[in-house]
DRENKEMI-290087 format. One record per residue (C-alpha): residue number from 1; x, y, z. Coordinates in steps of 0.001 Angstrom, whole numbers, plus 524288, in hexadecimal, padded with zeros to 5 digits. Layout:
N
[NUM [X Y Z]]
...
//
This chain:
87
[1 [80000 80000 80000]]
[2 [803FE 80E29 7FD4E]]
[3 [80AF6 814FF 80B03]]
[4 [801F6 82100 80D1E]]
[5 [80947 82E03 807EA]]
[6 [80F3E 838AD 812FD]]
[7 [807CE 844F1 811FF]]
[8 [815F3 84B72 80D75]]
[9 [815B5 841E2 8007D]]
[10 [807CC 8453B 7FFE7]]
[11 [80B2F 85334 800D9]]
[12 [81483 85383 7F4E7]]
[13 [80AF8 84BED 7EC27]]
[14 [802D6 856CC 7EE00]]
[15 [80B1D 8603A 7EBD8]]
[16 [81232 85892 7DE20]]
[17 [80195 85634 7DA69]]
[18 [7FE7A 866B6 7DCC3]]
[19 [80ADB 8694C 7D396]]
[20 [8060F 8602F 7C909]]
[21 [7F8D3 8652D 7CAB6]]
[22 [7FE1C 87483 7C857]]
[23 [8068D 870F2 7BD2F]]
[24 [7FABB 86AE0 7B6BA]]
[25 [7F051 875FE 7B7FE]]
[26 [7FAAA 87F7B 7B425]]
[27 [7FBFF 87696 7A909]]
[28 [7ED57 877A9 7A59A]]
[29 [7ED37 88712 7A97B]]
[30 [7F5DF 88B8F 79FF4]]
[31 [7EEE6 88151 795F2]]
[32 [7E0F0 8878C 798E2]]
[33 [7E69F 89424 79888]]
[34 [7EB2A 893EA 78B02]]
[35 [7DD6A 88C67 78757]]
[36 [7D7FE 89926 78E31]]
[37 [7DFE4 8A28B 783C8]]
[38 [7DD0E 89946 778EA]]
[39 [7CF9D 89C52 77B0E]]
[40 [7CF73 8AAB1 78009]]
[41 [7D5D4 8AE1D 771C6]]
[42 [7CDF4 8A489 769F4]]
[43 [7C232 8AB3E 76E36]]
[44 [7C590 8B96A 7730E]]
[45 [7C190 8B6E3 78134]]
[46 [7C4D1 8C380 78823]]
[47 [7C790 8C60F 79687]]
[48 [7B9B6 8CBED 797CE]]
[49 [7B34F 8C09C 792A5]]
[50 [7BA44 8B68E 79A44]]
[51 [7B9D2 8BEF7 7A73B]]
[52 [7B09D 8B651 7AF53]]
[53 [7BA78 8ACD5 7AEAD]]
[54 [7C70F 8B352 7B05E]]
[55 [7CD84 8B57D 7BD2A]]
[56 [7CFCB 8C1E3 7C1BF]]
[57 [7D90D 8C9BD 7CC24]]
[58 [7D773 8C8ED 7D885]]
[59 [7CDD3 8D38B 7DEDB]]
[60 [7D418 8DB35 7E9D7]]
[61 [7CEA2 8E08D 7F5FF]]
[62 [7CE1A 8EE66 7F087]]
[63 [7C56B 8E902 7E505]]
[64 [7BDD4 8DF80 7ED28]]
[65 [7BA01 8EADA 7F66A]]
[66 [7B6FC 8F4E3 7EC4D]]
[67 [7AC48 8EB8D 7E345]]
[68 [7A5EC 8E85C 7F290]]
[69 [7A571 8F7EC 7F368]]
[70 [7AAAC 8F7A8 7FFD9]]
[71 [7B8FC 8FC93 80585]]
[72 [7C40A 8F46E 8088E]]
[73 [7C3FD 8F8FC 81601]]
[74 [7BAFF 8EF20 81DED]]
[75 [7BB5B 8F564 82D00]]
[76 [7AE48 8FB72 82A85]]
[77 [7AA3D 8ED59 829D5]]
[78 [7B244 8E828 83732]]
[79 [7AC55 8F236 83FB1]]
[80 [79D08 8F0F6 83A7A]]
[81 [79F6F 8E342 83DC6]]
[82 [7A4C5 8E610 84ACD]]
[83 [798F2 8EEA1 84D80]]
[84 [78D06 8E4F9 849E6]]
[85 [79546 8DA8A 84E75]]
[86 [79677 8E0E0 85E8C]]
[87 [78B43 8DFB7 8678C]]
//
């Protein structure tokens, strides 16, 4: 019968299995990614039209704050909870 594996050898296979497994969807990445020009040039796709899909930057706090309408300073909010919140 097989001797049951150490959690070190167990360890590396996991480690030797997560490089194979990023070599092989970087593989596939840059493949889809030229099937994704292919096709953005065969049919004129522009960045408007494909913008639902498309990932985007990052919002910061500044532009998080400023679509809610509110300021980035939130201490009006600490002390009206500190108010309601004391009986």
């Amino acid at each position: 019968m097989n001797s049951p594996k150490s959690v070190d050898q167990i360890d590396a296979e996991i480690k030797e299995l997560q490089a194979q497994r990023d070599e092989a969807l970087k593989a596939s990445k840059d493949a889809d990614l030229e099937t994704v020009k292919r096709l953005c040039k065969q049919h004129g796709f522009t960045a408007t039209q494909l913008r639902g899909c498309l990932k985007t930057r990052a919002k910061t706090k500044k532009e998080e704050d400023a679509e809610a309408g509110t300021k980035p300073n939130a201490k009006a909010k600490t002390t009206t909870a500190k108010k309601t919140s004391g009986k």
